[in-house]
C-alpha positions in Angstrom: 85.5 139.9 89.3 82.1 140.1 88.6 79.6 141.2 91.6 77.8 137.8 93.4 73.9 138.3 93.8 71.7 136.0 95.9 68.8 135.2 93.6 65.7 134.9 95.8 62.4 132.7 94.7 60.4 135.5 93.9 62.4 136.0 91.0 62.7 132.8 89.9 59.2 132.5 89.8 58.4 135.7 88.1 60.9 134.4 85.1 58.9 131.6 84.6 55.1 132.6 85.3 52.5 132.7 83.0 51.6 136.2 82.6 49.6 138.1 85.2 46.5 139.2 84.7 47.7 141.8 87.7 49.5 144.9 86.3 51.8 145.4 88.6 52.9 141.9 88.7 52.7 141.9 84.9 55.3 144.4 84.9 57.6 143.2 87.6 57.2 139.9 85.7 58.8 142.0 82.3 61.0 143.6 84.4 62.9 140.4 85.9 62.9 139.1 82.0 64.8 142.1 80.9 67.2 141.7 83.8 67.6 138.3 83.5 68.5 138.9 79.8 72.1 140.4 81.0 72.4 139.1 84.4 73.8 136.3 84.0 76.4 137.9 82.6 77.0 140.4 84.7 76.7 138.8 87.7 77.6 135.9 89.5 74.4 134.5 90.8 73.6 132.2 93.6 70.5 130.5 95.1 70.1 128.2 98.4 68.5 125.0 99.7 65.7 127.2 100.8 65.0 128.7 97.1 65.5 125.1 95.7 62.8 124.1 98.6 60.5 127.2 98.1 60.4 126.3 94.1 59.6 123.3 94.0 56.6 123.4 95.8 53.3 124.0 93.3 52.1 123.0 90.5 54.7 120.2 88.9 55.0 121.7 85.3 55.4 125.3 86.8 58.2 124.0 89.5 59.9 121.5 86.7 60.3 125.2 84.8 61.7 127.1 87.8 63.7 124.5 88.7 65.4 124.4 85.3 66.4 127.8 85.8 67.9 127.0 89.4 69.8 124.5 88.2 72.4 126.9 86.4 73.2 128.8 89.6 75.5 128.3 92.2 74.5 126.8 95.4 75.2 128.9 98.7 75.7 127.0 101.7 73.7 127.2 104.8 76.2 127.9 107.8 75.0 127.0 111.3 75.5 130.8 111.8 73.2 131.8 109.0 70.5 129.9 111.1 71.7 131.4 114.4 71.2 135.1 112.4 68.2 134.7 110.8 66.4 133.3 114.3 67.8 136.7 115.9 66.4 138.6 112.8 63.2 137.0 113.7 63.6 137.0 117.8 64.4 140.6 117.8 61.3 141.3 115.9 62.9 142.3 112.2 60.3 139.6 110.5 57.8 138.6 111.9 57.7 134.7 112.9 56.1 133.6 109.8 58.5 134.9 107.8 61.7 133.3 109.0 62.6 131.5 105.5 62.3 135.3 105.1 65.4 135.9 107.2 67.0 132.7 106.3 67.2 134.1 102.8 69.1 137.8 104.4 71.5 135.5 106.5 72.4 132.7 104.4 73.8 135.8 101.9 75.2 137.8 104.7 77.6 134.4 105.0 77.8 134.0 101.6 79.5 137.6 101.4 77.4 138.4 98.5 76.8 141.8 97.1 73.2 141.9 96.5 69.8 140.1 97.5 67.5 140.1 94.6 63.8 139.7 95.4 60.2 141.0 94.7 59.2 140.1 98.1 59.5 143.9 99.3 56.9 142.9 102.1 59.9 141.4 104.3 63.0 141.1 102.7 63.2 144.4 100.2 61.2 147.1 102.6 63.2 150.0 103.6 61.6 150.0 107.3 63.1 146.7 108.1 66.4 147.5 106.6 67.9 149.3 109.6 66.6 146.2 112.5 68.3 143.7 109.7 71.4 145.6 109.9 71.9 146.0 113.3 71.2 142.1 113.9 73.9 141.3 111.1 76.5 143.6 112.9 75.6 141.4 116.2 76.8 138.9 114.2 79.8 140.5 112.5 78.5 140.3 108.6 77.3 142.8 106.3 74.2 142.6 105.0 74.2 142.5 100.8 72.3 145.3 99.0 68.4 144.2 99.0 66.6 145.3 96.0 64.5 144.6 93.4 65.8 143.0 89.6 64.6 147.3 88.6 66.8 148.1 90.9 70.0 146.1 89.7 69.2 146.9 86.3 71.4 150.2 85.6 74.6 150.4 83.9 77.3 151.1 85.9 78.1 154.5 86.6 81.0 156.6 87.7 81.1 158.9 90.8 82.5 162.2 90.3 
């Protein structure tokens, strides 16, 4: 059974974005295509309303694209409880307020029982000093929290431990 990844927007969008000007972006943007080349093989990936909501927004021909690439993943559904979690994520200070799509992203995959979060949005979602408050509120609510990374982070090969 292959390992089921919740594909956030970010990378959806870094897929199908003109090159950056930016660098870094540039690169993450080169990164996600290399991922992307072998993820869908590897991996079982999903996306929600809110990703399908988040994309679509923007320019028409740039959201017509990322849209295209949606439409191949499979839909994870939004359980009342995901919405309970992510306002606690939010209430308990995890995310700010502005970023509760943020949270809604964490919880609707916590629900899903998926094994990994993919996103470049390591402001809120992939930050290593928010990991720990995300966790506890996720335990509160009896679900583990997927892995949160980055497509460079999910790229490896697999590896045995020794």
């Amino acid at each position: 059974m292959k390992p089921k990844v919740y594909v956030e927007s970010s990378v959806i969008s870094y897929l199908t974005a003109r090159q950056s000007r930016n660098l870094i972006v540039r690169s993450n943007q080169a990164i996600t295509k290399e991922w992307w080349k072998t993820a869908t093989k590897r991996f079982d990936l999903f996306i929600s309303a809110v990703v399908v909501k988040e994309i679509e927004a923007g320019d028409k021909n740039a959201a017509r694209a990322r849209l295209a690439v949606a439409d191949a993943l499979e839909l994870a559904d939004i359980q009342a409880e995901a919405i309970s979690m992510a306002r606690a994520i939010v209430e308990r200070g995890a995310l700010p307020k502005k970023a509760e799509e943020d949270a809604l992203h964490i919880a609707v995959a916590s629900y899903a029982r998926l094994d990994f979060l993919v996103t470049w949005n390591c402001t809120h979602i992939a930050n290593a000093e928010i990991r720990k408050a995300i966790e506890v509120v996720a335990r509160g609510f009896n679900v583990n929290c997927p892995i949160i990374c980055t497509p460079q982070e999910l790229m490896g090969t697999k590896r045995g431990v020794k």
